[in-house]
C-alpha positions in Angstrom: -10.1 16.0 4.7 -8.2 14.2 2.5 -7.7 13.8 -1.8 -5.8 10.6 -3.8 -5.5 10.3 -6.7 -5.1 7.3 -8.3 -4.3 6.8 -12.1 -6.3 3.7 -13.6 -5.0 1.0 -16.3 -8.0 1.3 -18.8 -6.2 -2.0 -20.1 -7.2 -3.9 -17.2 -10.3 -5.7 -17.0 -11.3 -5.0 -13.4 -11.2 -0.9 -14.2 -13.1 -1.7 -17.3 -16.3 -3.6 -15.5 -15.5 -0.6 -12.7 -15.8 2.1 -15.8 -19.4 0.1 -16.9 -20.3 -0.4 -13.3 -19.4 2.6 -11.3 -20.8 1.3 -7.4 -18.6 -1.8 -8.4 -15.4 0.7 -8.3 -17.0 2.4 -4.9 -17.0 -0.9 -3.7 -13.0 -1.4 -4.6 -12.4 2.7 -3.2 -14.1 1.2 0.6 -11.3 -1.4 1.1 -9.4 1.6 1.6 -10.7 2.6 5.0 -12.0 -0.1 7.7 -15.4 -1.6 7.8 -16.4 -0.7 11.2 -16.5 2.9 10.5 -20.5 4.7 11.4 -21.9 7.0 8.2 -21.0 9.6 10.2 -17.6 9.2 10.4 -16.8 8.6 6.8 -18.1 9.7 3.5 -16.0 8.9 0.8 -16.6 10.9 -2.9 -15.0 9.9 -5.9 -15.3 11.2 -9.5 -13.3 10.0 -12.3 -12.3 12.0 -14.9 -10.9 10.9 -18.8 -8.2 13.2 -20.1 -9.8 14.7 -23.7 -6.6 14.1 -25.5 -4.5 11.0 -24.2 -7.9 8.9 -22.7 -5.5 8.9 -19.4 -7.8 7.7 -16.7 -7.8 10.3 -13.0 -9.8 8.7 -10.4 -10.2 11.4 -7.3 -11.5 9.7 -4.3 -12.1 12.7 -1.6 -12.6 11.2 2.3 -13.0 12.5 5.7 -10.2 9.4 7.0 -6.5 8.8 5.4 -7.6 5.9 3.2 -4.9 2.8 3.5 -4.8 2.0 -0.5 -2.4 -0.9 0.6 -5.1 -3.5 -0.9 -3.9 -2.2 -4.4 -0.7 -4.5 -3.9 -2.9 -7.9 -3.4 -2.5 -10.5 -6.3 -6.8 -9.8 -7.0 -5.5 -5.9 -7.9 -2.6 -6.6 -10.1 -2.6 -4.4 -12.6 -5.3 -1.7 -11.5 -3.4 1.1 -11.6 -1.3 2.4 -14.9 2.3 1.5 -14.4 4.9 3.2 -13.7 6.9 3.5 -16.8 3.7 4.9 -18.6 2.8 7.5 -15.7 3.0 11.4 -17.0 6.1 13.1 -15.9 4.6 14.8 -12.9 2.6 11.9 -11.4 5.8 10.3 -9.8 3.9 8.6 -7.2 0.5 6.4 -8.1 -1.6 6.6 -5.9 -1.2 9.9 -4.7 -2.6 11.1 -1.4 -2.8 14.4 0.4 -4.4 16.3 3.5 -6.1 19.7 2.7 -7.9 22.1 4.6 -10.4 24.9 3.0 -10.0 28.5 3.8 -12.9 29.9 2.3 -14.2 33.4 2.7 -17.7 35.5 1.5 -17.6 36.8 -1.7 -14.6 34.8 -3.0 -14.8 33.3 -6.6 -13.5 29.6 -6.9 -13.6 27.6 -9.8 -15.8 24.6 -9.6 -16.3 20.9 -11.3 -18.8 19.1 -10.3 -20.0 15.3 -11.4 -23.7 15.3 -11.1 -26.9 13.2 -10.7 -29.6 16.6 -11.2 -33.1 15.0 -10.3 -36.4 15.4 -9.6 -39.2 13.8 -7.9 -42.0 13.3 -10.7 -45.8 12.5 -9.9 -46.2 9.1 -12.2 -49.6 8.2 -13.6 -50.1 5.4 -10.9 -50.1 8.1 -7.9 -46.4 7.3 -6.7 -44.1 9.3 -6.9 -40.3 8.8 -8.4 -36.9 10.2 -8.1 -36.1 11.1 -12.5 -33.4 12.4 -14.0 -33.6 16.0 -15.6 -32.2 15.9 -19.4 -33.1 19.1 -20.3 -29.9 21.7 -20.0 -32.3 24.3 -18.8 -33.5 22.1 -15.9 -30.4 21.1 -15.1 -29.4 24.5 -14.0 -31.7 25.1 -12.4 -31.3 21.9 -10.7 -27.3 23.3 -9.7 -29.4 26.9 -8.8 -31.0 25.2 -6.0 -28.0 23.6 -4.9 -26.1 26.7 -4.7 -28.6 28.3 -2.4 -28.2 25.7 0.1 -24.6 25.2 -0.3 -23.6 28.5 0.7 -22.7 29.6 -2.7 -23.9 31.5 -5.9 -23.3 31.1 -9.6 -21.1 32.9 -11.5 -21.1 31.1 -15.0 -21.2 27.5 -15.1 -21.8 25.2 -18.3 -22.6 21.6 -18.7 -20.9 18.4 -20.6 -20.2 14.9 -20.8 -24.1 14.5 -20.2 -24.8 10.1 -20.3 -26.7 7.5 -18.8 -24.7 5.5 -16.4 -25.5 1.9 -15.4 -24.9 0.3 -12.5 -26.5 -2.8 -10.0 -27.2 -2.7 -6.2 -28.3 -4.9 -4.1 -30.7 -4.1 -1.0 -33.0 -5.8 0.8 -31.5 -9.5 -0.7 -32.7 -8.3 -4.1 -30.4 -7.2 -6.9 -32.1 -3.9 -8.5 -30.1 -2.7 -11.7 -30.2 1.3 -12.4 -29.4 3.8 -15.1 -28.8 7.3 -13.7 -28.1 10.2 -15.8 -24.3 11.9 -15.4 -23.7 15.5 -16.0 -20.3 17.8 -15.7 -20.6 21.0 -14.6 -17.9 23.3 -14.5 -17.6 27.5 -13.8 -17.1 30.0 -11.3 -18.9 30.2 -7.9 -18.9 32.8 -5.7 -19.0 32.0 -1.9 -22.0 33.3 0.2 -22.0 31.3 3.6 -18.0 30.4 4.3 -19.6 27.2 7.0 -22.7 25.8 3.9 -20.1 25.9 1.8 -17.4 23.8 3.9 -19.7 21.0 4.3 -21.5 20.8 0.6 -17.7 20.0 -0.4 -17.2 17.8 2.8 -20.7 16.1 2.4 -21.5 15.8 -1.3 -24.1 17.5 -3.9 -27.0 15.7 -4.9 -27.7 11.7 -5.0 -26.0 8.5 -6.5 -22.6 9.3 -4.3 -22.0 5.4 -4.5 -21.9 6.1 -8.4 -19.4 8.9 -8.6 -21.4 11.6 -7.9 -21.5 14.6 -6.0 -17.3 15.5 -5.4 -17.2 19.5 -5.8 -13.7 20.4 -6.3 -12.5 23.9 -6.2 -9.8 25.8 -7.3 -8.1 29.3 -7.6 -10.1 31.4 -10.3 -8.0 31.1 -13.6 -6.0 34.5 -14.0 
């Protein structure tokens, strides 16, 4: 698999309809990789993140291909990414792209993030049913509970944050439908129960609205 990173320009207007629009900036991420590619040879995950001090903008964009991010050099990208002379001193290249590979083993403990869509399908008044957003904090984990149990992993602690409606317009079927899907950060410690689950929950996604920046797991060392 691979991870970029790619440090956004919250001056430009393109990452700001992106930021209020978030399938518009999945729509951006897929010109990275070509369009002939099956769903099952490709998913790509992205999540991005809004440092709590500066307001510096992370996007991580996790893919099964090396993406091409060549298309951020065309006159229609200008000024997409932060430049140069205002990157922080580590990030000396922008974007950033590496190949990893997870070496996970039962009954290690990993810290997590997790950008989420937690949902449920709810019996309406009409008979149909319909996919809802959980607001409550206590559904939410439970919501990440279930998760864990079929991703091959268990919860050590875990808290969430950053919980707010996200907008966002589709088009299927020649129609343009507009959503609002509810966003929530997780982040904790996971223990690992099933080495292979595990593998492809990270490869594959948690939960819905992927197109809208949900569902990257990252993991990381537990913090000393």
């Amino acid at each position: 698999m691979y991870l970029s990173r790619l440090i956004l320009n919250p001056r430009n207007r393109r990452v700001q309809k992106e930021i209020a629009d978030p399938y518009q900036m999945h729509r951006s991420l897929m010109r990275a990789f070509p369009d002939d590619l099956a769903p099952d040879e490709e998913r790509v995950l992205f999540r991005l993140e809004s440092h709590p001090r500066t307001g510096a903008l992370t996007l991580l964009v996790q893919s099964w291909n090396p993406p091409d991010w060549s298309w951020l050099e065309a006159p229609d990208a200008r000024g997409y990414l932060l430049p140069e002379h205002l990157l922080p001193p580590r990030a000396s290249e922008n974007p950033a792209t590496k190949s990893f590979d997870l070496d996970l083993a039962s009954g290690q403990v990993l810290a997590f993030r997790l950008q989420a869509n937690p949902t449920a399908r709810r019996r309406l008044p009409d008979g149909t049913r319909k996919r809802v957003g959980l607001c409550r904090e206590e559904e939410q984990m439970d919501w990440l509970k279930r998760k864990a149990e079929q991703g091959g992993f268990r919860l050590v602690s875990a808290r969430t944050s950053n919980q707010a409606m996200v907008g966002g317009k589709i088009r299927r079927n020649g129609r343009l439908h507009k959503l609002r899907l509810l966003s929530v950060r997780y982040d904790g410690l996971l223990q690992v129960t099933d080495p292979e689950r595990l593998h492809e929950a990270v490869r594959s996604g948690i939960g819905s609205g992927k197109a809208f920046g949900f569902g990257l797991l990252s993991l990381a060392p537990r913090p000393a």
